[in-house]
N, C-alpha and C positions, 0 to 999 in steps of 0.2 A: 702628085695627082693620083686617084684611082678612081677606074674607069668599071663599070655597070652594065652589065648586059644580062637582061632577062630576057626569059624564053617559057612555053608552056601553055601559056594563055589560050583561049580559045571557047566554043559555043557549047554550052554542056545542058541536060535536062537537071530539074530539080532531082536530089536526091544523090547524083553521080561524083562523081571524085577528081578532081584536077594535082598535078602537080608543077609547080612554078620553080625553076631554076634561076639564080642568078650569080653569073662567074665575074670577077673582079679579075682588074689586070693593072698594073704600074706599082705605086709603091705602095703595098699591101701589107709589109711591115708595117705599119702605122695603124692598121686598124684594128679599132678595140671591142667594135659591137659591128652587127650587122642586122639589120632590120626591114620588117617589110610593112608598107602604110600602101592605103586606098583610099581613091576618092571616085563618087558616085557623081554622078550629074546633077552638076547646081547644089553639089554639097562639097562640106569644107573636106579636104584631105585628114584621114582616120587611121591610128596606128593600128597594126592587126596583131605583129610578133616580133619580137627581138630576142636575139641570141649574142653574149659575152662572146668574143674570140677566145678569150681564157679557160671558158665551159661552165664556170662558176655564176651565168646566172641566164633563165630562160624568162620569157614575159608574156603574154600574152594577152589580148583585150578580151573584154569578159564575151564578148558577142560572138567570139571564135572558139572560145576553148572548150576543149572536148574534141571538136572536131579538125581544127587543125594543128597542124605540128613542123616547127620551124627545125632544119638540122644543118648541118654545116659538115664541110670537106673540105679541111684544114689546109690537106696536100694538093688540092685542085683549087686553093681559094673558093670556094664557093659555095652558097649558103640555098636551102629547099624553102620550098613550104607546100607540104602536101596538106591541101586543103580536099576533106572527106562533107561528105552528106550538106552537101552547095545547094544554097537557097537561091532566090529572087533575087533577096534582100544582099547577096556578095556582090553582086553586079557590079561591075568597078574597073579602071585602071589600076592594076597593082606596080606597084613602083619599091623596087628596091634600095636601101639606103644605104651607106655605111660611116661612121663617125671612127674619130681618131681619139676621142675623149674618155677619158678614163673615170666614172662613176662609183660610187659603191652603193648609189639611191638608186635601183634599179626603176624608178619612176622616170630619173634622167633619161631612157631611154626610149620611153615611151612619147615622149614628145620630140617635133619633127626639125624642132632648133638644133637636137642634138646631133646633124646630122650633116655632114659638108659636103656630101656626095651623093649621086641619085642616078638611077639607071632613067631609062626612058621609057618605061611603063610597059605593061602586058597585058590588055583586054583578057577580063575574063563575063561572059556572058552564062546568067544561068536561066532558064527557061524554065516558064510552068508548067 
């Protein structure tokens, strides 16, 4: 089992910059990817970023990139995503994931099957 705790979340104006933490704990050898997905109100849950434990591959949804950036702390178990220049439109529980599945379609990662573990979500609100 590995266990998911995000932290960060919180009420921000358009424009401003959040950063999302989430530390892993139990058997963390096992994990091959770490990923962060969102879901909005009355919408389906949406990948945002994943990062390879090995380093060899980063992802990103198109809706995000540029402005955010997924990074990891290997020796703390624990995986970022500092999200820059937050819209309306990020409004969301962000939820952390981690998979034990080892890929080389970094697509695999992008989708939320690939994934047997979930933290328990981090409101992030952003304001116009």
């Amino acid at each position: 089992q590995v266990r998911l705790v995000e932290s960060g979340g919180g009420l921000v104006q358009t424009g401003d910059s959040l950063r999302l933490s989430c530390l892993a704990s139990g058997r963390t050898f096992t994990t091959a990817a770490m990923g962060w997905f969102r879901q909005a109100p009355g919408k389906e849950r949406e990948f945002v970023a994943a990062n390879t434990w090995s380093g060899d591959g980063t992802y990103y949804a198109d809706s995000v990139k540029g402005r955010f950036t997924i990074s990891r702390d290997s020796g703390k178990n624990a995986v970022y995503l500092q999200m820059n220049s937050l819209t309306p439109e990020d409004t969301a529980v962000y939820y952390c994931a981690a998979s034990a599945l080892h890929y080389k379609i970094g697509a695999y990662y992008q989708t939320s099957r690939t994934y047997g573990y979930w933290g328990q979500g981090t409101q992030v609100t952003v304001s116009s």
